[in-house]
C-alpha positions in Angstrom: -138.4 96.3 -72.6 -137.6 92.5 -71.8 -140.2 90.3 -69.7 -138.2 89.9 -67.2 -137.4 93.5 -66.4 -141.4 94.4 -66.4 -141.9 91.2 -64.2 -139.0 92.6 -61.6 -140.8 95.6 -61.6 -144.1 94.4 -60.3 -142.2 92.4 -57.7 -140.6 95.4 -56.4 -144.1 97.4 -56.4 -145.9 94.6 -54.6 -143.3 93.9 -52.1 -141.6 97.5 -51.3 -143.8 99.8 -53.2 -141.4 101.0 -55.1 -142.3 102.1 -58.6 -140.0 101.8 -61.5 -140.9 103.2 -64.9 -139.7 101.8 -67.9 -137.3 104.7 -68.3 -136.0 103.4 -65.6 -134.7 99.6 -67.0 -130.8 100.6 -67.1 -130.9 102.0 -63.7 -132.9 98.9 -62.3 -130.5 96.3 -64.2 -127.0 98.4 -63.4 -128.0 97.9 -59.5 -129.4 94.6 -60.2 -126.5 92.9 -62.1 -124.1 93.1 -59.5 -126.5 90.7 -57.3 -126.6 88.4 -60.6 -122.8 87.9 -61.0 -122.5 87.6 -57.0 -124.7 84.7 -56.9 -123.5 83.4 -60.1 -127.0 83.4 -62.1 -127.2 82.9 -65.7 -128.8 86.4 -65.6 -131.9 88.8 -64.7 -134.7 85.5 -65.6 -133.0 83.3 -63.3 -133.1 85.7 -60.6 -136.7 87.1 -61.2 -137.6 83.4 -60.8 -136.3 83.0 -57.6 -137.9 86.0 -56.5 -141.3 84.8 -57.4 -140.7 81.6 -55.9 -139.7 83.0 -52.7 -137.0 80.5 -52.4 -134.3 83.4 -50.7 -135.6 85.9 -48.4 -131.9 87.2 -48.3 -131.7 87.7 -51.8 -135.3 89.3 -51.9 -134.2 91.6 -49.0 -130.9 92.1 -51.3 -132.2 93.4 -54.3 -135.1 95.8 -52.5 -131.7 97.2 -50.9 -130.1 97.3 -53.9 -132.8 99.4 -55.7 -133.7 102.0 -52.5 -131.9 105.3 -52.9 -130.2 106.2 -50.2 -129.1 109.9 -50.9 -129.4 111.9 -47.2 -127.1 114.3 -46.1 -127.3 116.7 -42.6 -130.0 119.2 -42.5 -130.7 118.5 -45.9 -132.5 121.2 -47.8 -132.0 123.5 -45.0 -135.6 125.0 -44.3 -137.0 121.9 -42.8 -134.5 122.1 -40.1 -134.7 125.6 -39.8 -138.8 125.2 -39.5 -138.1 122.6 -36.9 -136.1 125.2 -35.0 -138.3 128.3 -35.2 -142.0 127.0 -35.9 -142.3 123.3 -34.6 -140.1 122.7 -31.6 -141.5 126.0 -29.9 -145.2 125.1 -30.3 -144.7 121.9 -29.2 -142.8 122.8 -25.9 -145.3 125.1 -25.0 -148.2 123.1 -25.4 -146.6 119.6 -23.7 -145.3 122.0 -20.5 -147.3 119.7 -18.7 -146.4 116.5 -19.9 -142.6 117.1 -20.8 -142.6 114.5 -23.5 -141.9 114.5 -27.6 -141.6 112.1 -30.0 -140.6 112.4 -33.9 -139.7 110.1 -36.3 -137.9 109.9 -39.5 -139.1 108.1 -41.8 -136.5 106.9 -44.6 -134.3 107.6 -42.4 -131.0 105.9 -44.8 -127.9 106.6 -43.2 -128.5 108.8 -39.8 -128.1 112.3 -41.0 -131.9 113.2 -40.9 -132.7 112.5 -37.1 -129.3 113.3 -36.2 -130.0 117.0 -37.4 -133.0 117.0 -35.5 -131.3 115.6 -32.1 -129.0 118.5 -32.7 -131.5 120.9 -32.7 -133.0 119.8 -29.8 -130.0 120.0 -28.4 -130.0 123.3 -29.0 -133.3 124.0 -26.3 -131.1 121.8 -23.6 -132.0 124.8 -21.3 -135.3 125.0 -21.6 -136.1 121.2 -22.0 -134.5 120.2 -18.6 -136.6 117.1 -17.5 -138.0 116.4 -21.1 -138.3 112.7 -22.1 -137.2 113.1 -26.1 -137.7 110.2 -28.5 -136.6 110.3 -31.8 -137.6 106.9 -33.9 -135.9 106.6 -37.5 -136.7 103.7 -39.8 -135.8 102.7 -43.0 -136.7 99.6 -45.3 -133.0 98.8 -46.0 -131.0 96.8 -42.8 -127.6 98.0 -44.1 -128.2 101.7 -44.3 -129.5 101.4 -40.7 -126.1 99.5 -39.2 -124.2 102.5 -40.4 -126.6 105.1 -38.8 -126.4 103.2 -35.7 -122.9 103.4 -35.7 -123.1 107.2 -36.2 -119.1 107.1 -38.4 -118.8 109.5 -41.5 -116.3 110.2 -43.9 -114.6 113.9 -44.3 -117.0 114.1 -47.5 -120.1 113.3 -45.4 -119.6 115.8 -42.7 -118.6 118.7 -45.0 -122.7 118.2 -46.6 -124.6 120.5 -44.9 -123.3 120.1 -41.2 -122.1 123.6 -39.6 -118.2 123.5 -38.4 -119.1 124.0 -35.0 -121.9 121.7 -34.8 -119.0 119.0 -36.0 -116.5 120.1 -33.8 -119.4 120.0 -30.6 -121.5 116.5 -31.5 -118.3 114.8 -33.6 -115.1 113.0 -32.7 -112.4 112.4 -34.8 -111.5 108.8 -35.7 -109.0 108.2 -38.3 -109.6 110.2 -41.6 -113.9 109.3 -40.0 -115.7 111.8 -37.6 -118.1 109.5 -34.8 -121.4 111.3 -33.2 -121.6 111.6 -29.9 -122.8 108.6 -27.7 -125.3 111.3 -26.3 -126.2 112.0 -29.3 -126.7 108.6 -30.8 -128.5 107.7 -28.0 -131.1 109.6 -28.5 -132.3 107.6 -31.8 -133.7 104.5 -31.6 -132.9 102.7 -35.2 -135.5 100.4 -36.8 -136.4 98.4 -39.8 -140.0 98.8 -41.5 -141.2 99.1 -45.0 -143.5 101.6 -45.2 -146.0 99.1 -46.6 -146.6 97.6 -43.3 -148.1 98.5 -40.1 -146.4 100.8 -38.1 -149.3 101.2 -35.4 -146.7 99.8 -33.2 -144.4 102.9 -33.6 -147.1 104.5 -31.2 -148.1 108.3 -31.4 -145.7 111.2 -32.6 -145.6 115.0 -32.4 -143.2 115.3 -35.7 -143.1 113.3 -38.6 -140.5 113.7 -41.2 -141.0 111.4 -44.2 -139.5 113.5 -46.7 -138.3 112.7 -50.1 -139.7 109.2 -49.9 -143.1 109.2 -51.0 -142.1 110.7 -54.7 -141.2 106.6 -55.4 -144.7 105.6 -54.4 -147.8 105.8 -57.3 -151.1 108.0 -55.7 -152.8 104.7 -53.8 -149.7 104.1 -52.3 -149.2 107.6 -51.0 -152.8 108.0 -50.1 -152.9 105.0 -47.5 -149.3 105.9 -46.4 -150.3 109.1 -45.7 -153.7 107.9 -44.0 -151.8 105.6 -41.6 -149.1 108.3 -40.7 -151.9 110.4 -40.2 -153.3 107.5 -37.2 -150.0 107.8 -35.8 -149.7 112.1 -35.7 -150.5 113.8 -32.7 -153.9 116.0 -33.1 -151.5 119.2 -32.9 -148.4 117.4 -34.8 -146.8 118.0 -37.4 -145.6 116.7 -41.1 -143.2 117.4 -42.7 -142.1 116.1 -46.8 -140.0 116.7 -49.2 -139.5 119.9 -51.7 -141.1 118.2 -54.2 -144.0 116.1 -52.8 -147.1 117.8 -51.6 -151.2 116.3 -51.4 -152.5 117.5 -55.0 -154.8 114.9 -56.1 -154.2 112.7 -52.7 -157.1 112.6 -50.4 -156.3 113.0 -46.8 -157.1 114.4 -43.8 -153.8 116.5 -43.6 -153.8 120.1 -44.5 -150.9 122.6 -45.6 -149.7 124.8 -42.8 -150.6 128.3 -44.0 -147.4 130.2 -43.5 -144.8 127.3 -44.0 -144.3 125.3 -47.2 -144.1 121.8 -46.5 -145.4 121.2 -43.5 -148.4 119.8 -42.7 -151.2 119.3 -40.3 -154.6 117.5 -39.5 -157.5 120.3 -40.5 -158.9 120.6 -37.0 -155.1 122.1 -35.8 -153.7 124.1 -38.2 -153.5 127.6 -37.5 -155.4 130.2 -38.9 -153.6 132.4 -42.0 -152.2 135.9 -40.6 -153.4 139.1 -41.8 -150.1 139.5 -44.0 -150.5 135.6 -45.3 -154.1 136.0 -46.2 -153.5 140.0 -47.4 -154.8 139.9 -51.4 -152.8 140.7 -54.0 -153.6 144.4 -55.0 -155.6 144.6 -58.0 -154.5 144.5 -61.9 -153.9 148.0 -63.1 -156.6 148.5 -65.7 -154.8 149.1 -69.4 -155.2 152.4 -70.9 -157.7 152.8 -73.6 -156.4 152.7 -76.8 -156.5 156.1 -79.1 -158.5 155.7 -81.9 -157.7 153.9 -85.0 -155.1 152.4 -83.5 -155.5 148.5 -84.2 -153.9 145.5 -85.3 -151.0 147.1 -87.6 -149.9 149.6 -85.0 -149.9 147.1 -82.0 -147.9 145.1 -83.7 -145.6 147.9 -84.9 -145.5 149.0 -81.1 -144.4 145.2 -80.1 -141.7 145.5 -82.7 -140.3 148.9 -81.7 -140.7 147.2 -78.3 -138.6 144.3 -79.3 -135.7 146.1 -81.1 
């Protein structure tokens, strides 16, 4: 493991958070190299140096681009969306009747797909959310993942991932061999940069928060305080929602799992209580027989092999 590979990856932890194991060295140098032949630089030293001399922002922002994975796709994973659509969305328009108001963001948002699922949904409730003031916020730390979200255009191969047929043909227009979200739809996210490092008081308070698949790059500090400033931001009867693979083992935080559906989560104080058939105990062991006597280690074992054969 060279110097200057080790040296890259502190940069990237101290700057973006993003952790890098030295497993990882190919991966890091086959999307870093690219940027070093670009710019013409003698190789990975020359540009680690200008990275710790903060002489380009550009090429800083370039290479912390360069190395976040972008992989989305619509209603990825499936369940989240479908948890959104029967567990979420209906406590939440019963308990702001009042106020008429919702706000979610996607965090990591990449290319779109994410909060455009979730405008979909919603679209899906048009009937009972006449009047409602929706807000859906989606960031992500990379600039150029966000210019094609705002544009809502995706290839043939992106809109066969995961998006229904008539969802396309409702929400989509055609253009070229490209299919374009609807300006209603597109303007019903609001697209912004932020590195999850950073404050994001500003955002102001949601009822759904979707960082999902995101967290997995961070070590257990970093998730801890990320986790503890999302949790500022969360409505006292909001929502969380990660990934399939993330969850709070070992993380300490005032968020709690949601007793019936796996993956979201909620501050302790709001989550509801298990159902009977949730909290219903497995039923107990069935006791072994007793063994006849003298039948010990030779015979199990004979047993296991008649078993076997």
């Amino acid at each position: 493991m060279s110097q200057a590979f080790t040296t890259l990856c502190d940069y990237l932890r101290r700057t973006s958070g993003l952790v890098m194991e030295p497993s990882k060295q190919y991966l890091v140098e086959s999307r870093v190299m690219p940027i070093v032949r670009r710019e013409r630089l003698s190789g990975l030293e020359e540009l680690v140096l200008i990275l710790q001399r903060g002489q380009s922002p550009k090429l800083a922002k370039d290479v912390i681009e360069a190395m976040t994975i972008n992989e989305t796709y619509f209603f990825r994973d499936k369940t989240p969306f479908d948890q959104f659509r029967s567990t979420m969305l209906p406590a939440l328009l019963a308990a702001r009747q009042n106020e008429k108001r919702l706000r979610i963001w996607s965090a990591a948002a990449s290319t779109g797909q994410e909060a455009y699922s979730l405008a979909m949904i919603i679209d899906e409730f048009a009937s009972r959310m006449a009047g409602w003031k929706v807000e859906i916020v989606a960031t992500d730390l990379a600039e150029t993942v966000l210019e094609k979200a705002r544009k809502g255009i995706y290839s043939q191969f992106e809109v066969q991932r995961g998006l229904p047929t008539p969802m396309l043909l409702r929400h989509f227009n055609q253009i070229g061999d490209s299919w374009q979200i609807s300006d209603h739809m597109r303007s019903r996210v609001t697209f912004r940069q932020l590195n999850l490092l950073s404050d994001f008081d500003i955002l102001g308070r949601f009822d759904v928060v979707y960082c999902r698949n995101v967290l997995i790059y961070f070590d257990a500090a970093r998730k801890a305080d990320i986790l503890a400033r999302m949790t500022r931001c969360l409505a006292p009867d909001g929502f969380v929602t990660l990934g399939a693979s993330e969850s709070l083992i070992g993380l300490k935080t005032d968020l709690v799992a949601h007793p019936e559906q796996r993956g979201i989560f909620m501050r302790a104080a709001s989550a509801p209580r298990p159902t009977e058939s949730a909290t219903r105990m497995a039923p107990p062991p069935v006791a072994a027989a007793p063994l006849p006597p003298g039948f010990g280690t030779a015979q199990i074992a004979a047993a296991r092999l008649r078993t076997v054969g």
